[in-house]
Backbone bond lengths (Angstrom), bond angles and torsions (degrees), N, CA, C in turn:
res aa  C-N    CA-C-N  psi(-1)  N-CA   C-N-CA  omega(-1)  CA-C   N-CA-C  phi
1 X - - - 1.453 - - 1.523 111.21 -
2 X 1.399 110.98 16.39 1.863 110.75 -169.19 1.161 86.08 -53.17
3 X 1.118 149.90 -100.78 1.694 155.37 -99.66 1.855 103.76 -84.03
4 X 1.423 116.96 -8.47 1.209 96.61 -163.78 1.567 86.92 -138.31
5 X 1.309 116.01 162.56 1.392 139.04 -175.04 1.819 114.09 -77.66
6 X 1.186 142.03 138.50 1.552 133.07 -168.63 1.924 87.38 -74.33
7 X 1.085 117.74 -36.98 1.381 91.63 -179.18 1.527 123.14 -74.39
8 X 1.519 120.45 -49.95 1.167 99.49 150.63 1.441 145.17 3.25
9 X 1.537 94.85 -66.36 1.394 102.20 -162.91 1.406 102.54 -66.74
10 X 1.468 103.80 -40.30 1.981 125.68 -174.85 1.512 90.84 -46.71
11 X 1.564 128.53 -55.48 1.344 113.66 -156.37 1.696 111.90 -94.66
12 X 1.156 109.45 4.30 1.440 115.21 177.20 1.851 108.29 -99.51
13 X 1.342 115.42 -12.45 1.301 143.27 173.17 1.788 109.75 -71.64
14 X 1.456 82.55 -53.19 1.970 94.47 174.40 1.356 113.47 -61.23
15 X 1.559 110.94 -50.36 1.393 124.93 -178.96 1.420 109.59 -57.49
16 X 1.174 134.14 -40.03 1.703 150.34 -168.11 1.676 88.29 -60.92
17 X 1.408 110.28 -66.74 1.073 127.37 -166.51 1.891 124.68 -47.91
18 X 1.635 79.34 -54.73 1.366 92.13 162.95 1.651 137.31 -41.12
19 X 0.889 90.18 -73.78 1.473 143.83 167.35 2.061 100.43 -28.19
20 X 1.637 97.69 -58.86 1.734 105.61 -166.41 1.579 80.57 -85.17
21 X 1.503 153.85 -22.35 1.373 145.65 -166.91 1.510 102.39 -79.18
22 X 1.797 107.37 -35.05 1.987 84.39 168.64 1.387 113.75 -101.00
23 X 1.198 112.11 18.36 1.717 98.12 176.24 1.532 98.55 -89.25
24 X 1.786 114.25 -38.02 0.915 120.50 163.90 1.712 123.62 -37.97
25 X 1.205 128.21 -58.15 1.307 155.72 155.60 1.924 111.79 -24.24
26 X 1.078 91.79 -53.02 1.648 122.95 -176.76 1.259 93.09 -57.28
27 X 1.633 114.60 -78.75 1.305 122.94 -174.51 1.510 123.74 -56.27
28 X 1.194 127.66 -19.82 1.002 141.40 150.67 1.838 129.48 -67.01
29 X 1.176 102.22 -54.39 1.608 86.69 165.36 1.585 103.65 -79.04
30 X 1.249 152.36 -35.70 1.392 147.23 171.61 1.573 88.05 -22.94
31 X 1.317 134.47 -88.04 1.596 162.30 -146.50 1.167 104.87 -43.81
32 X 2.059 100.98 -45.15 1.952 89.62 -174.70 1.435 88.33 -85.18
33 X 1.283 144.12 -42.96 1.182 144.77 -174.17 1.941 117.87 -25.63
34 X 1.575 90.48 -25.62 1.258 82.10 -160.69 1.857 91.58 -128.12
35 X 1.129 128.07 30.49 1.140 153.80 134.47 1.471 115.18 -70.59
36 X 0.973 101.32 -67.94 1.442 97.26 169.83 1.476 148.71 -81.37
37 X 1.456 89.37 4.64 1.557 112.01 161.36 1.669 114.55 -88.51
38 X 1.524 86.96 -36.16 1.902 85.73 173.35 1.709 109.78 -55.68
39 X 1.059 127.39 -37.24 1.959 129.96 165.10 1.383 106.43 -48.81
40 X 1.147 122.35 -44.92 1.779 111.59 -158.47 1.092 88.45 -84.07
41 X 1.454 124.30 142.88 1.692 147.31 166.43 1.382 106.90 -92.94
42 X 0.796 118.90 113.24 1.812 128.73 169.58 1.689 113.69 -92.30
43 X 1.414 104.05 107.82 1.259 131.66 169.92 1.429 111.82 -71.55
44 X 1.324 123.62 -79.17 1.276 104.99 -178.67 1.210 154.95 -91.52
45 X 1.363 151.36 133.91 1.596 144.67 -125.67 1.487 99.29 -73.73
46 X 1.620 123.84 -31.29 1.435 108.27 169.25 1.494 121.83 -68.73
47 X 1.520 115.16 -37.33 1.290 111.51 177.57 1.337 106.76 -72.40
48 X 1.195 150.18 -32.63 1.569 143.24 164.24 1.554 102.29 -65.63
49 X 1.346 136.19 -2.45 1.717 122.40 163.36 1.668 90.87 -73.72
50 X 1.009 81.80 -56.03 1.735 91.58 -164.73 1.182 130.98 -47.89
51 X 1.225 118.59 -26.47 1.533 144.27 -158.48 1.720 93.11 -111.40
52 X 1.173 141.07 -65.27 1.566 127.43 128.82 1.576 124.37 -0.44
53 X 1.328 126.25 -99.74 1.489 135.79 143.77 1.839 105.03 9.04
54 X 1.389 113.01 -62.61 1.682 116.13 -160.75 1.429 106.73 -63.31
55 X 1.954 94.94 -49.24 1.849 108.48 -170.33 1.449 94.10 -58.20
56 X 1.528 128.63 -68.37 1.338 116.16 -165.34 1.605 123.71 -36.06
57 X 1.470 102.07 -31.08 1.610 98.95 -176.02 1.323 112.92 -94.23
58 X 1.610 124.77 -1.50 1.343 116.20 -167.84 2.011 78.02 -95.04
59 X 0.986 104.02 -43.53 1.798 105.60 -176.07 1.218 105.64 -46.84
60 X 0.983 128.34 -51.38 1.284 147.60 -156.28 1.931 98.36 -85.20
61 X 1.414 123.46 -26.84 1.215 105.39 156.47 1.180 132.33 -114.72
62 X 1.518 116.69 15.69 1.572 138.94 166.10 1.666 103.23 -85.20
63 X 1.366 112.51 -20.77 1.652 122.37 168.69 1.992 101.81 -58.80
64 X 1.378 97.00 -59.27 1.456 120.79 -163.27 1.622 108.03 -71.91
65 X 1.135 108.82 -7.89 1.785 122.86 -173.52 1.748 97.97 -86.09
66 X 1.903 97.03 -54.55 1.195 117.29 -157.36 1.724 96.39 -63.91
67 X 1.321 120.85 -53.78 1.549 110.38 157.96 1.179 144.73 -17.68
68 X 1.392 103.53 -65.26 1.233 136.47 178.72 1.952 103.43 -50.95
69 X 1.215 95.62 -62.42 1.484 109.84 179.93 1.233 124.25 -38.38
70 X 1.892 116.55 -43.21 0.837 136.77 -171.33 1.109 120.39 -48.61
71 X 1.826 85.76 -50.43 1.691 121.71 -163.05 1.388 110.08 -73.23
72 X 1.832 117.07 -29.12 1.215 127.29 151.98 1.481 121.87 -15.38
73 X 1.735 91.67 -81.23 1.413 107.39 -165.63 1.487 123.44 -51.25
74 X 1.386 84.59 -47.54 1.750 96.22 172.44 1.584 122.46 -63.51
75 X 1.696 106.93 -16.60 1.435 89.67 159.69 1.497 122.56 -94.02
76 X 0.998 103.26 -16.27 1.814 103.20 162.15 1.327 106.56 -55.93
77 X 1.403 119.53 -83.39 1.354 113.21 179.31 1.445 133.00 -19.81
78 X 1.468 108.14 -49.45 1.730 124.55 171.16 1.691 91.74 -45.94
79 X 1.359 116.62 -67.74 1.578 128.27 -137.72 1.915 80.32 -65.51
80 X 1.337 133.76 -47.75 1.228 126.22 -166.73 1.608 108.69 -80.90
81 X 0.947 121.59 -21.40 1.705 110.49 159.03 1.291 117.95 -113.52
82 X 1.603 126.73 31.14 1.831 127.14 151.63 1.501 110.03 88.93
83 X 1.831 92.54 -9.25 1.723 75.49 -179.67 1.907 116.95 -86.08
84 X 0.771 120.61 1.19 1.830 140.79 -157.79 1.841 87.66 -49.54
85 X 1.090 104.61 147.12 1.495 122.08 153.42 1.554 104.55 66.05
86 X 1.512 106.17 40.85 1.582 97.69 159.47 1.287 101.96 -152.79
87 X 1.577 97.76 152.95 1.689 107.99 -169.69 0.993 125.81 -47.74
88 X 1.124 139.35 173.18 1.762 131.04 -170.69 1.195 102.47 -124.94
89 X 1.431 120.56 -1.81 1.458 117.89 -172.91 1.591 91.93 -131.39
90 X 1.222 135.44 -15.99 1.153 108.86 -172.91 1.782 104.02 -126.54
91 X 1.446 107.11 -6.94 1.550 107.58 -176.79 1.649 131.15 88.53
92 X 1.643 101.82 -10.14 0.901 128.05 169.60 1.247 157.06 -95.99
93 X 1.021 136.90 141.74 1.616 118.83 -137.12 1.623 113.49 -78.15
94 X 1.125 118.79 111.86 1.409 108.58 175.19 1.613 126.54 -46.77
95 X 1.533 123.00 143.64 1.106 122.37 164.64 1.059 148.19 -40.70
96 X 1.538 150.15 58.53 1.388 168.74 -112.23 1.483 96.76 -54.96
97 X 1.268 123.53 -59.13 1.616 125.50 172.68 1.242 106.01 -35.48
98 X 1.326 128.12 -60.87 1.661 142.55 -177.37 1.635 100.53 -51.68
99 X 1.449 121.39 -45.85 1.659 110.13 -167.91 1.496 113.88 -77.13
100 X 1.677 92.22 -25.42 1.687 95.04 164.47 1.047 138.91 -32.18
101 X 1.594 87.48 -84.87 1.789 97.68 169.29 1.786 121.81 -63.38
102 X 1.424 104.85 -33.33 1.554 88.26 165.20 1.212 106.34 -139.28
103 X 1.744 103.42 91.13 1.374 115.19 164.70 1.317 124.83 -12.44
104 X 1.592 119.44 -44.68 1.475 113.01 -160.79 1.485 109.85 -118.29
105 X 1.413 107.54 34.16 1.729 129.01 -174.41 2.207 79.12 -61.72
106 X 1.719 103.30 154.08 1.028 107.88 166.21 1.303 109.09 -133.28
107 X 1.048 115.72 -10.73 1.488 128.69 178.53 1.853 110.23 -111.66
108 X 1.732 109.28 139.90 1.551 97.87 174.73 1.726 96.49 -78.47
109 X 1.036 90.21 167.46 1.393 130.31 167.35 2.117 106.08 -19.38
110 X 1.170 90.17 -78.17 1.445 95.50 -178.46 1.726 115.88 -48.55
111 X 1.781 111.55 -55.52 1.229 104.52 -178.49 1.670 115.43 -75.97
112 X 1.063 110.63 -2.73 1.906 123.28 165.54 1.772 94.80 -70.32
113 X 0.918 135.39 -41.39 1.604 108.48 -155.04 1.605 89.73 -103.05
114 X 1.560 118.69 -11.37 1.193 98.97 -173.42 1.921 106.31 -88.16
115 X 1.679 117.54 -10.23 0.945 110.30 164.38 1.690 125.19 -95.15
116 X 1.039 96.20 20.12 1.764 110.81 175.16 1.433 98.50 -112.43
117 X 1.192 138.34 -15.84 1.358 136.02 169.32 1.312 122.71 -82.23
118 X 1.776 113.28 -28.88 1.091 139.07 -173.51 1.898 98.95 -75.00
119 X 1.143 113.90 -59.99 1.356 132.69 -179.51 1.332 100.67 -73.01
120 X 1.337 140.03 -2.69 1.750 136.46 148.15 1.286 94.77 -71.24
121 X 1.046 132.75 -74.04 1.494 156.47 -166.51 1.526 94.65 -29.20
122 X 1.321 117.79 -48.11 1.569 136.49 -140.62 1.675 96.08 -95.89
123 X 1.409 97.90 -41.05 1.589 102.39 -167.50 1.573 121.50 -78.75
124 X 1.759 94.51 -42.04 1.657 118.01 155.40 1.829 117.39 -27.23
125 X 1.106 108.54 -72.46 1.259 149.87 -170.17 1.997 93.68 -59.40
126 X 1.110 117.02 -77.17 1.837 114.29 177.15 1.456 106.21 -44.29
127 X 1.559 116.43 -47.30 1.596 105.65 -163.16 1.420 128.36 -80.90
């Protein structure tokens, strides 16, 4: 825990917490959401694009939750065995501003854009 303060960690712990309670939340109203879409009958071929169209994007960000979540846990875990808030590629302590806003950043700053550049590179290249 050298690099970071015990409170810190306490309030980046809250945030973790927070944080997995509305994805949790999310996933939960998503569920009845779509219970109760199974009742409504869709008559017309635009409103069944559409109604199609919605699921893909709620899937598509219950995908992005389920990530996220992951990334959660593993920063809890870090924070309970001392390793929390350092790069994974470089060993080094991430930027405190950076863990702020995303508590469960695993990468600093620098090796983050160089793997978002990499995955341009990557995405460019398939399509």
């Amino acid at each position: 825990m050298g690099d970071f303060t015990k409170k810190f960690l306490d309030e980046q712990k809250v945030k973790l917490l927070k944080h997995k309670e509305q994805i949790i939340e999310n996933f939960k109203a998503f569920t009845q959401e779509t219970k109760n879409e199974g009742k409504n009958l869709v008559s017309e071929e635009g409103d069944l694009a559409q109604k199609y169209t919605d699921q893909k994007l709620n899937i598509s960000l219950r995908e992005k939750d389920l990530r996220t979540m992951r990334e959660i846990d593993l920063a809890l875990r870090k924070i309970d065995d001392g390793t929390y808030g350092y790069c994974e590629e470089s060993g080094e302590p991430i930027e405190q501003k950076r863990l702020e806003k995303k508590p469960w950043a695993r990468l600093s700053l620098y090796y983050a854009e160089l793997e978002e550049r990499e995955q341009q590179r990557y995405f460019k290249r398939s399509v």
